[in-house]
LUMSE-123177 format. One record per residue: residue in three letters; x, z, y of N, C-alpha, C, O in turn. Coordinates in pm, whole numbers, plus 50000, padded with zeros to 5 digits. Layout:
AlaXZYXZYXZYXZY/...
***
This chain:
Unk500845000049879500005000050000500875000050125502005004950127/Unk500264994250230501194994150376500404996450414499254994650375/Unk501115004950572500465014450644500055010550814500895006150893/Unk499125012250836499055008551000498735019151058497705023551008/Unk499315028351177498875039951186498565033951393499335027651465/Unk497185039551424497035043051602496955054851599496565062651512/Unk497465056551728497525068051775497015069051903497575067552011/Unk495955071651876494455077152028493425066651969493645056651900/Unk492405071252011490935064351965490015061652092488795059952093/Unk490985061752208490285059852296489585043152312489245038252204/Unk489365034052439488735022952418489435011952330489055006752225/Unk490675009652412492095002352289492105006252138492134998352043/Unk492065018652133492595023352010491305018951890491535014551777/Unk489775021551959488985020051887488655002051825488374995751723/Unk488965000251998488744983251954489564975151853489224964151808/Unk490964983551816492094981151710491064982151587490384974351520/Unk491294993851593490615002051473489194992151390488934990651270/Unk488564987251506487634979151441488014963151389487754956951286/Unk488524960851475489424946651442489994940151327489834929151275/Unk491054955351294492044955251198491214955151060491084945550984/Unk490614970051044489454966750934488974956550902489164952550788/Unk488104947751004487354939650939488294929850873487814920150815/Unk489534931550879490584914650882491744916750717492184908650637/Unk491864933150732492544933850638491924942650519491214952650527/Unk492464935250396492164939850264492224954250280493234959250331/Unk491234961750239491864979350204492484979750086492794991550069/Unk492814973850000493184975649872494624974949899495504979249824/Unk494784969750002496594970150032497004972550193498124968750228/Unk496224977950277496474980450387495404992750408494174993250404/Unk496635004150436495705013150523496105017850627497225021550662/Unk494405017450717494355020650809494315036150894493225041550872/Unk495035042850966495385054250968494745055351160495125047451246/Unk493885065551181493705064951343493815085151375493265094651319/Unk494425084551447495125102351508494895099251637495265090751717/Unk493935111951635493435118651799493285132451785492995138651683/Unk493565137551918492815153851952491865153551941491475162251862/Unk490875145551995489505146352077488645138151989488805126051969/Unk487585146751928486425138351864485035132851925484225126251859/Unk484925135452024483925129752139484855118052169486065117852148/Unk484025107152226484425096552317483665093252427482465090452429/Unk484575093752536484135095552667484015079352772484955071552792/Unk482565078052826482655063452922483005065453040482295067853138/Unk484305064353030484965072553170484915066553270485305071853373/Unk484455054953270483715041453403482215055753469481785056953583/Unk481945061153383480875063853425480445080553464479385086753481/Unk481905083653467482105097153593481865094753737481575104053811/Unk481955084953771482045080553888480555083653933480235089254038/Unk479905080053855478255084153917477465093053872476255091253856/Unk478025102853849477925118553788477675126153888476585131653899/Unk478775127953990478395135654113477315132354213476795141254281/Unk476955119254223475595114154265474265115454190473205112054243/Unk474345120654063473455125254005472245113453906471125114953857/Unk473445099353915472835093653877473055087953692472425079053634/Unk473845094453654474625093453514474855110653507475335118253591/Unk474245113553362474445130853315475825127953268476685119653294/Unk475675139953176476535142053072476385128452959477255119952941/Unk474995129152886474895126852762475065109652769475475103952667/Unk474845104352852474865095252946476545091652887476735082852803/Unk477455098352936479105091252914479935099952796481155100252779/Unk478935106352726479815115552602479155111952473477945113852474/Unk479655106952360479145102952244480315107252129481485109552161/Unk479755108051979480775116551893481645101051871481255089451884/Unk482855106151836483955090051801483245084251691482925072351688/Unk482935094951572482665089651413481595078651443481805070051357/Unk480445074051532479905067651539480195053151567479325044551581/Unk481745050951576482075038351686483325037851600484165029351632/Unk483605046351486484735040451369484355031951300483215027651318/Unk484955028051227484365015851057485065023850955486255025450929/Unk483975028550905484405028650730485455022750679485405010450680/Unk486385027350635487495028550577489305029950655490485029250620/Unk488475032350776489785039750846489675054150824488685061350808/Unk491375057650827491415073250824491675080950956492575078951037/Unk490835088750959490535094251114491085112351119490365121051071/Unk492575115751189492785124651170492765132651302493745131951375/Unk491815139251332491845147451469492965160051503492665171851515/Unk493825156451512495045169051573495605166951648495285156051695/Unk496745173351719497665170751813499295159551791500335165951804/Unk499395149751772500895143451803501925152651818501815160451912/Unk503075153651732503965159951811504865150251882505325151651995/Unk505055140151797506185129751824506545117251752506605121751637/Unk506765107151743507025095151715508705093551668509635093951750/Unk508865091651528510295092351504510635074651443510735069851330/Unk510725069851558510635054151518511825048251402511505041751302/Unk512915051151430513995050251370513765049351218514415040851156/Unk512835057851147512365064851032510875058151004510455057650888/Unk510295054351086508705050551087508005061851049507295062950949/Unk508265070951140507085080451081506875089751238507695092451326/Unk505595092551227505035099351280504725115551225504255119051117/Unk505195124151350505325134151295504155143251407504185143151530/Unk503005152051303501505157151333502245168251376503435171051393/Unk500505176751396501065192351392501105198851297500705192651198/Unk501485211951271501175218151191502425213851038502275217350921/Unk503595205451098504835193351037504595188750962505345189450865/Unk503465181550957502695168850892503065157750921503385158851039/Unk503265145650885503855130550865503035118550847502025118650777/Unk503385110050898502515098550884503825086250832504515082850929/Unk504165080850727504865067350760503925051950812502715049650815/Unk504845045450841504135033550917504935022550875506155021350868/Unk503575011350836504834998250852504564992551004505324985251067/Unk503294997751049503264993351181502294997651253501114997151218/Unk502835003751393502405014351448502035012651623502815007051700/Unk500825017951662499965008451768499525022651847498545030151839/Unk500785022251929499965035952041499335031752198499835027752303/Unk498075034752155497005038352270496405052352322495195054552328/Unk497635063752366497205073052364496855072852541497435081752603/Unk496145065352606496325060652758496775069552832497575076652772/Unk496565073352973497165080353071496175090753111494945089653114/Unk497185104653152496515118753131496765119653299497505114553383/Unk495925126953294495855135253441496735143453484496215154353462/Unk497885145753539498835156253576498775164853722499745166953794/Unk497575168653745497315179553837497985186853909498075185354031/Unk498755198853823500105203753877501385195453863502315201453810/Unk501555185253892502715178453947502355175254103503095167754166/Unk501185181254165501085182754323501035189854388499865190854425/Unk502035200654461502255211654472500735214954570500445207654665/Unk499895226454532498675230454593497305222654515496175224654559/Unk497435217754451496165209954425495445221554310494215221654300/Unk496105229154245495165235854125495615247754171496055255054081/Unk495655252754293495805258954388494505268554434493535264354370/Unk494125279154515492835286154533491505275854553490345278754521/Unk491895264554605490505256354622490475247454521490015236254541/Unk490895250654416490495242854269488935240654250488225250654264/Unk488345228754222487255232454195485755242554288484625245354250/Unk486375244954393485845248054506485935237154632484985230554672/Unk487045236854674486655225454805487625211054775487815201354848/Unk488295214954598489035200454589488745203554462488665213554391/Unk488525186454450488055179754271488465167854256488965160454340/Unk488195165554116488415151054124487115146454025486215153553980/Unk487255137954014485965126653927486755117553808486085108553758/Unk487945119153769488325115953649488295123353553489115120953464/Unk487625131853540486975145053428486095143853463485605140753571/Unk485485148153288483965151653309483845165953357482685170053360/Unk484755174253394484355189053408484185185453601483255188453676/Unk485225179653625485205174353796484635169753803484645168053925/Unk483335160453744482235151153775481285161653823480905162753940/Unk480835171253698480025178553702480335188453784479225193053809/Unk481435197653869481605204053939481205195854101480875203054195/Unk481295178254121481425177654239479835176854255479185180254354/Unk479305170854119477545173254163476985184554180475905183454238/Unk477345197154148477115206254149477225208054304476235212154365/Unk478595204554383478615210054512477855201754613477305206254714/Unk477885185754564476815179654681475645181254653474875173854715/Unk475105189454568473475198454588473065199354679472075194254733/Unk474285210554731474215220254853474605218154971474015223655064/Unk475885208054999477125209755080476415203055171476135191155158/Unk476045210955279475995210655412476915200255515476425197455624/Unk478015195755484478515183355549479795190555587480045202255557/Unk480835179955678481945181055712482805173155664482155164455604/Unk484305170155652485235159755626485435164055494485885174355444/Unk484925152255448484945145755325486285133655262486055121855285/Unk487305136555204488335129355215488435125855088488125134055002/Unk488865113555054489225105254900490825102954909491255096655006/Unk491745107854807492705108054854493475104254716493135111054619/Unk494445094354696495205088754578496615093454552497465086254604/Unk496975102154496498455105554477499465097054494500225096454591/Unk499455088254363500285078854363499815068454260498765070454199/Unk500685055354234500625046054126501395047254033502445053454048/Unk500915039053862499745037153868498505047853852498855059553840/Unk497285045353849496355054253819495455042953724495515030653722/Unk494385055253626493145051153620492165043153669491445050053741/Unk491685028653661490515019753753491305025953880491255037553920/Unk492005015853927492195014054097491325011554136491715014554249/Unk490095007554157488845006654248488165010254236487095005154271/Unk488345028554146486745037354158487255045254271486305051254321/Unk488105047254317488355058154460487805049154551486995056054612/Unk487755038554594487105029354659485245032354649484425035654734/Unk485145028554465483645028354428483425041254582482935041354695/Unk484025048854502483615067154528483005067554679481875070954717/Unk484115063154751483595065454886482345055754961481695058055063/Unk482325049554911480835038154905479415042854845478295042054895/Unk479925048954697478545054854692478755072454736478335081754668/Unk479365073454838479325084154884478415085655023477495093655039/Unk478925075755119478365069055224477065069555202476345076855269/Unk476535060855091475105057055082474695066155013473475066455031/Unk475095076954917474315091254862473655100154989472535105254992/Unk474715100255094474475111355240473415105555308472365111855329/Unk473625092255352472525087555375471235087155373470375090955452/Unk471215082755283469565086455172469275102755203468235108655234/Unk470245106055188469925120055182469775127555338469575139455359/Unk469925117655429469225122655569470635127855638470475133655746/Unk471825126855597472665136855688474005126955681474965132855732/Unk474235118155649475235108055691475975108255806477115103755811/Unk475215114555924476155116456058476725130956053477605135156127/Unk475855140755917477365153055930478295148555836479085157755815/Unk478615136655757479725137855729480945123555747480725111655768/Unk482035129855732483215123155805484085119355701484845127555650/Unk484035105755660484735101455529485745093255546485595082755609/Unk487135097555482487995092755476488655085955354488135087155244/Unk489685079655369489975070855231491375068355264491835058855328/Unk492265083155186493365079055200494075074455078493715080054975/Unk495095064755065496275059655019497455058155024497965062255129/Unk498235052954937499765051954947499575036854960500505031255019/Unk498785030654928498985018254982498845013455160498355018755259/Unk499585000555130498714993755290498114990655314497984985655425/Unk496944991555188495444983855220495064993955155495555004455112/Unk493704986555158492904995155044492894989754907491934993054836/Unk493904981154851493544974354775494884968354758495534965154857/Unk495634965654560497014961254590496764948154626497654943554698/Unk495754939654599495464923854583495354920654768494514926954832/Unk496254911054837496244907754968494534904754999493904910955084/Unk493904893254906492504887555007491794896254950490654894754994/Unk491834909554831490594916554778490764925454876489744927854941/Unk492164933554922492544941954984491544937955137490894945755206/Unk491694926755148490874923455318489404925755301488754928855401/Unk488894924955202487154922355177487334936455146486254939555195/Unk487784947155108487514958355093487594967955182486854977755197/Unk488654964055250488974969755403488064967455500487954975555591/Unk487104953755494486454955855559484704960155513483884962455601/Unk484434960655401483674968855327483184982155427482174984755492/Unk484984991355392484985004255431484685006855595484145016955642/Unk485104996555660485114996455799483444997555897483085001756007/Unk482664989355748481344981255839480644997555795479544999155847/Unk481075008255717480675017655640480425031355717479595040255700/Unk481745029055831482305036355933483015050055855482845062055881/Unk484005042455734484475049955648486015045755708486365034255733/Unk486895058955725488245056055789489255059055709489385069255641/Unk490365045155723491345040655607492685048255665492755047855788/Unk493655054355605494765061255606495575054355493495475057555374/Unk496545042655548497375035755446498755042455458499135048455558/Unk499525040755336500925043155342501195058655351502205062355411/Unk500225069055287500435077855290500615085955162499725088155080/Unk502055090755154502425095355006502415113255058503045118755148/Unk501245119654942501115131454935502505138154878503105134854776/Unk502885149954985503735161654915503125168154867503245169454746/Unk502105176154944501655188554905499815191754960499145185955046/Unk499585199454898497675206054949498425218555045499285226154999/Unk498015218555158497845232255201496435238855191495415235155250/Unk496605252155086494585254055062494325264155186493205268155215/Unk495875268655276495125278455361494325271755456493175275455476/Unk494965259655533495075250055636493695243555607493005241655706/Unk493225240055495492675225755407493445216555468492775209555543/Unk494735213455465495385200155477496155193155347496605199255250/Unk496195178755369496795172655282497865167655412497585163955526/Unk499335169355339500155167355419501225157155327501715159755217/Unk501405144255412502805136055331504195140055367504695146855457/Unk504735131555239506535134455289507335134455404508385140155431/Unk506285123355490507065124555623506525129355736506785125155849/Unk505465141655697505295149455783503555146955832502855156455868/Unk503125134555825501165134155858500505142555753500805144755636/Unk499405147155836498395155455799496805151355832496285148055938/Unk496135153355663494845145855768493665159855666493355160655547/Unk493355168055781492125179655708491225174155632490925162155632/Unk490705183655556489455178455468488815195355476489475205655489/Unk487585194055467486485199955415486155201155259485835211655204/Unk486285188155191485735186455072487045173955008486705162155005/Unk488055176754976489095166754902488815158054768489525163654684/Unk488365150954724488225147354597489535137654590489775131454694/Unk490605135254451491685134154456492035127754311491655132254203/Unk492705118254328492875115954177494445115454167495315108954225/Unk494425123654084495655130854045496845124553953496525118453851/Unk498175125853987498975121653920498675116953714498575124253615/Unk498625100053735498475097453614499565096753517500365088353558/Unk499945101853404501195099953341500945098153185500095105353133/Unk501685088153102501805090652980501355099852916501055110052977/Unk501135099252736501155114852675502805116252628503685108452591/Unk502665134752659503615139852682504745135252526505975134152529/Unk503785133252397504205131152268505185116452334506155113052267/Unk504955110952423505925094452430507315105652498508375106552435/Unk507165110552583508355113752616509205119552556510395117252579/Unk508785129252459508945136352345509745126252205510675128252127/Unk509035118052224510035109352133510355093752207509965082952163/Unk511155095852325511915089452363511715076252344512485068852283/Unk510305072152415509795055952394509395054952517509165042952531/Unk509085062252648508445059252710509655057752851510875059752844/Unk508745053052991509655054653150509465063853171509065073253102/Unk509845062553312510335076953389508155085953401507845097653424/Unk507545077753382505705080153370505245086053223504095090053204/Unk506325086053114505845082052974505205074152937504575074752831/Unk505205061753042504065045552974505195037952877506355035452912/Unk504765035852784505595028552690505625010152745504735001852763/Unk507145010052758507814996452800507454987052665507884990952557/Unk506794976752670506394966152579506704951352640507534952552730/Unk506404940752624506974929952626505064928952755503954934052736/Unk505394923552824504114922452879503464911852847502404912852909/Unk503464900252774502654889052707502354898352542501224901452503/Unk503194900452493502924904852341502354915152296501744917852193/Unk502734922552423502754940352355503184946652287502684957152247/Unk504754939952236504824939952129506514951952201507114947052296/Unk506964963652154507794973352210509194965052266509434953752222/Unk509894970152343510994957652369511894964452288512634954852269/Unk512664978052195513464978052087512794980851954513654981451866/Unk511744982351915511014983051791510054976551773509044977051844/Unk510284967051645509824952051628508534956551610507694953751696/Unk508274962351522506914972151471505964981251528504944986551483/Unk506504981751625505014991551765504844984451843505784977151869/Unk503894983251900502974982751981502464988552078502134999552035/Unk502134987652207501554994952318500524987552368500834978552446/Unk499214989652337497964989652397497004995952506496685007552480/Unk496514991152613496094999152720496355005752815497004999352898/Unk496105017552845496635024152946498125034652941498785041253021/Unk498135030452767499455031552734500365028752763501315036252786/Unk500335013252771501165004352798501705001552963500945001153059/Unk502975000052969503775000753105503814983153108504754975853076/Unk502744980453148502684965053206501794964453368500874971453410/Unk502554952853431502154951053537500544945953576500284935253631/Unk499794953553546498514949953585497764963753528498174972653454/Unk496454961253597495184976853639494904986253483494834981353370/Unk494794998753516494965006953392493755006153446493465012453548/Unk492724996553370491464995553328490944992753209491834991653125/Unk489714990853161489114992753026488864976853001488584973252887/Unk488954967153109488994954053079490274950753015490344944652908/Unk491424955553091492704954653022492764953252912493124943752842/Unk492174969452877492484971652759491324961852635491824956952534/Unk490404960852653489784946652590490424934652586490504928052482/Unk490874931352689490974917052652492554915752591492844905352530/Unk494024931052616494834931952560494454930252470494634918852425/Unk493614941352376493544941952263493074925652171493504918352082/Unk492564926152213492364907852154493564900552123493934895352018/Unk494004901152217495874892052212496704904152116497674898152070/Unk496724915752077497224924752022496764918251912497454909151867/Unk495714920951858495054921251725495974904251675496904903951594/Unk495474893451739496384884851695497864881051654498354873751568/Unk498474891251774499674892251734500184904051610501284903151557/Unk499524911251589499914922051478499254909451318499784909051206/Unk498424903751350498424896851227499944884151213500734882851120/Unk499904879351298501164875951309502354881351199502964876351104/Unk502314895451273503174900751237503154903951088503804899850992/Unk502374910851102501824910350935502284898650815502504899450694/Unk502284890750887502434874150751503634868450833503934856550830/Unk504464879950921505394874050879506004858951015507124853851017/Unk505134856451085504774845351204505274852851299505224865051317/Unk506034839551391506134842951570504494850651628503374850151576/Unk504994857451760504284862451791503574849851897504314845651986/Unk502474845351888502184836151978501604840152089501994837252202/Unk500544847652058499524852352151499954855052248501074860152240/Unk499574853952338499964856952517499354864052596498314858752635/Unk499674879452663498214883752754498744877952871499974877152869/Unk498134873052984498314872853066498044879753234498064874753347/Unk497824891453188497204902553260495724905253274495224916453285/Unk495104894053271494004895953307493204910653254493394918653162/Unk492014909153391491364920753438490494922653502490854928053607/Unk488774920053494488134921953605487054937853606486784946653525/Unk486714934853745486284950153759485074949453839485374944453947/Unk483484952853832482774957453922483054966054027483744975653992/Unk482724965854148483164977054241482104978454311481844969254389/Unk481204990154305480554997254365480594998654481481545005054527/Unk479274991654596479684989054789478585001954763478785009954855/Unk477805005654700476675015454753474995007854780475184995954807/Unk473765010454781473015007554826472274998454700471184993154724/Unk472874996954575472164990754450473064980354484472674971654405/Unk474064974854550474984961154534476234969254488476534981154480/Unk476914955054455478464957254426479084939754418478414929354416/Unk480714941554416481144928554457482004930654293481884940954226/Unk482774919854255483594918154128484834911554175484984903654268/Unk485794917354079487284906254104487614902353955487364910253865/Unk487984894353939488694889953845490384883153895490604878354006/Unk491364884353789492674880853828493494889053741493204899953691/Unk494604881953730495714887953602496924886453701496874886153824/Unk498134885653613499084889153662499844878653760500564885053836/Unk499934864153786499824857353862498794855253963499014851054077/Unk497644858353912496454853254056495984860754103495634866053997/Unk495594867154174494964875554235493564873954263493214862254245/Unk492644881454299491154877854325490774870254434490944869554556/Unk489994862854307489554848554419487914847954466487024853554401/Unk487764843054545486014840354533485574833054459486204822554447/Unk484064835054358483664821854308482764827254211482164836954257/Unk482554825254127481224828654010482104831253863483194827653819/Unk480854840353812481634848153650480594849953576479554852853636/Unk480544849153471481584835853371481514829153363482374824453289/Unk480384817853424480474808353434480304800653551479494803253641/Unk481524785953545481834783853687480474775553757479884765753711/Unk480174783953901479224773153962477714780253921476654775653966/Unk477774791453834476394795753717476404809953757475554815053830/Unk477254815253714477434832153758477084836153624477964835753538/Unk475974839953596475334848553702476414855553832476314853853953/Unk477234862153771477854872653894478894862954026479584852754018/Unk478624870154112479844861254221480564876254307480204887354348/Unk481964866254294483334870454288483404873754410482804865554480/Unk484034884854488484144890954612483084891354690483264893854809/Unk481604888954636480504887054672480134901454651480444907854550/Unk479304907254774478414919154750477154913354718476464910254815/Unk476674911154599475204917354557474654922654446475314927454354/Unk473254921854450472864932354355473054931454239473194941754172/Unk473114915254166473364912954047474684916153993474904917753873/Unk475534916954085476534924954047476624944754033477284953553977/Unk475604943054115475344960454094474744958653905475284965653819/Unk474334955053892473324957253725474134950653646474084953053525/Unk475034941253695476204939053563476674949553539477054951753424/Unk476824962053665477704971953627477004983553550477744990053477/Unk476254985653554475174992453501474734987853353474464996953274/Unk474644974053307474254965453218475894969553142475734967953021/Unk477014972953163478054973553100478274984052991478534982152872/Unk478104996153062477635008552962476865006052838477355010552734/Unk475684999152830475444995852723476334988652626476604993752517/Unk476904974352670477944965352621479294977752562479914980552459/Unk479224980852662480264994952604480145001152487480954999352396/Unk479185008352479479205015552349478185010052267477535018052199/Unk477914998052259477144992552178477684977252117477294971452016/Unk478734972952218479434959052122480984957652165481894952852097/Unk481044963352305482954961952294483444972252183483894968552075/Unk483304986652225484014992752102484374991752002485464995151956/Unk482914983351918482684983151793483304966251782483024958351692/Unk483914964451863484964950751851483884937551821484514927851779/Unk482724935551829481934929951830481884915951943481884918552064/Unk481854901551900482194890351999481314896752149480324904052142/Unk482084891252301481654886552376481754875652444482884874452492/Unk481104867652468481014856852601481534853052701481104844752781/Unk483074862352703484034855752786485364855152700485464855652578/Unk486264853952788487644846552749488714854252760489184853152873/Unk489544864552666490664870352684491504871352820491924881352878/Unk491654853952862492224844852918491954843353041491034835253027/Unk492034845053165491984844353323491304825753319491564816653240/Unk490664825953404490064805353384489794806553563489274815753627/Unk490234796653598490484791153720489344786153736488994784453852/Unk488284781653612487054777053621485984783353729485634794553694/Unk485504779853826484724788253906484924793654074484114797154160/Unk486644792254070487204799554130487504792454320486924781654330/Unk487674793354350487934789254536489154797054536489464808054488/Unk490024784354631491574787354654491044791854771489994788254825/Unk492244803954824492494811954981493634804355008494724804454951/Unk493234797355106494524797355212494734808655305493734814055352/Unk495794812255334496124824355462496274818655550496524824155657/
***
């Protein structure tokens, strides 16, 4: 028997997991999947938790439901990856060997790597919305919260969906609103970038999004520290901008098990070949998702349409074949303006977001840097697709592959 072992069961890991099964014999390949966590979480869909419009039960479902029969599913902690040896080593000094080994353990939240943030106003006047415990703590406080400066604020890159701190402050705008008190509060949207946005023409349509919103942009600002006496967020070179209410998304990094066994960068994202995925000194691993240290968005499209080009290339590998398959970054994303609309980008690692119609060119339904509503209910319409046919690795209707089909050139 030969062995295929993942490690995390998150969206990548699962979409492996289903893939691989259906393709290979069990009688001579087994399939091996190791996680902590036996819930699986739609982490697209924290974002509208604190607005009260997505619960709990809504983005939490058990994993066993979204496995396939005849993978082995071992819930514990990683200690470490001993590649040299092919084996994976559990807790409790338990072992896994591998003939070939596929980590998607994506990117963790590192909180205290910001001096003040888990600090006295933990969870009182600063949160974040990449947990479900911070989802549910920030709905809890806009119950009540009487108003004042309201600030969205990004540590550093990369992170989790680059354009839900964006979503955030959009359907933040239009939550207050509705809710009659929009002029007590004062919303800000700070970054380390120079836009709001890394993409030059998405960055302009978003910037001015925030502007028509009377939501105010703070670029180029790299956080040192929280002061919780002050409520200030203060950068390295000395600006300070108060908050009332901070929501913050917090240093994203590797799991700690990559650094631990000496595969990962200075982040713990494991360095892979960025077309293959395939590790750049071990022929036999793999890095999938938000795992993976490639140049493009630690999003859940990524990790779909990677995984597709993965799955091909591990059969490849398998029989023995060049690796052909190619990702080419691609990545698109709904983004939440507020008010039941939203606009979409699509773009990989050469193109950036263009205007034009998705998925099909000239047809849409959806259009590209376009705010409307049909793009609000694609996004909404996704959650289902989510845990009802991507996971379960089940065909969809678009293309791994970035397509120019549809698309309108920017001149500057």
């Amino acid at each position: 028997m030969k062995n295929i072992v993942i490690l995390g069961s998150g969206t990548a890991g699962t979409i492996m997991a289903n893939k691989l099964r259906k393709s290979l014999p069990a009688k001579t390949w087994n399939i091996t999947l190791v996680d902590r966590e036996r819930n699986h979480y739609y982490q697209p869909g924290f974002l509208f938790i604190p607005f009260g419009s997505y619960s709990e039960s809504d983005v939490v479902k058990p994993k066993a439901g979204f496995l396939p029969s005849g993978v082995n599913v071992i819930y514990t902690d990683i200690d470490k990856i001993e590649p040299q040896q092919n084996h994976v080593l559990l807790a409790k000094n338990k072992s896994l060997g591998y003939d070939f080994l596929i980590i998607a353990t994506g990117a963790q939240l590192k909180p205290d790597e910001t001096p003040g943030l888990k600090d006295k106003l933990y969870y009182k006047n600063i949160f974040d919305f990449y947990t479900l415990a911070g989802s549910l703590a920030l709905f809890e406080l806009f119950k009540t919260w009487k108003g004042g400066k309201l600030v969205m604020a990004i540590t550093e890159l990369p992170f989790k969906c680059p354009v839900a701190p964006i979503e955030f402050v959009c359907l933040a705008e239009a939550f207050f609103e509705k809710k009659g008190m929009r002029e007590k509060i004062d919303i800000t949207f700070v970054t380390p970038l120079s836009g709001a946005f890394t993409k030059p023409v998405c960055s302009d349509v978003l910037t001015e999004v925030l502007e028509k919103k009377g939501i105010k942009i703070v670029t180029d600002f790299y956080i040192e520290r929280i002061d919780n006496d002050t409520k200030t967020l203060i950068s390295y070179d000395g600006k300070e901008v108060p908050f009332d209410v901070l929501v913050i998304v917090p240093v994203n990094k590797g799991d700690d098990m990559i650094e631990r066994s000496g595969l990962g960068d200075d982040l713990n994202f494991v360095p892979v070949n960025k077309h293959t995925l395939q590790h750049e000194v071990y022929y036999n691993i793999f890095a999938v998702g938000d795992a993976a240290a490639i140049p493009t968005s630690k999003a859940g499209s990524v990790a779909h349409f990677a995984a597709d080009v993965l799955f091909e290339n591990i059969m490849s590998a398998i029989n023995g074949k060049p690796l052909e398959a190619k990702f080419d970054g691609h990545s698109n994303c709904y983004i939440e303006t507020g008010y039941g609309k939203a606009t979409l980008v699509d773009f990989n690692y050469d193109t950036e977001p263009l205007p034009g119609t998705y998925p099909l060119a000239g047809i849409g339904p959806f259009k590209l840097l376009s705010i409307t509503r049909i793009n609000h209910w694609g996004k909404l319409m996704f959650r289902w697709i989510y845990w009802y046919i991507l996971l379960k690795a089940r065909p969809l209707p678009v293309s791994n592959h970035m397509s120019m089909a549809g698309k309108k050139q920017v001149v500057n």
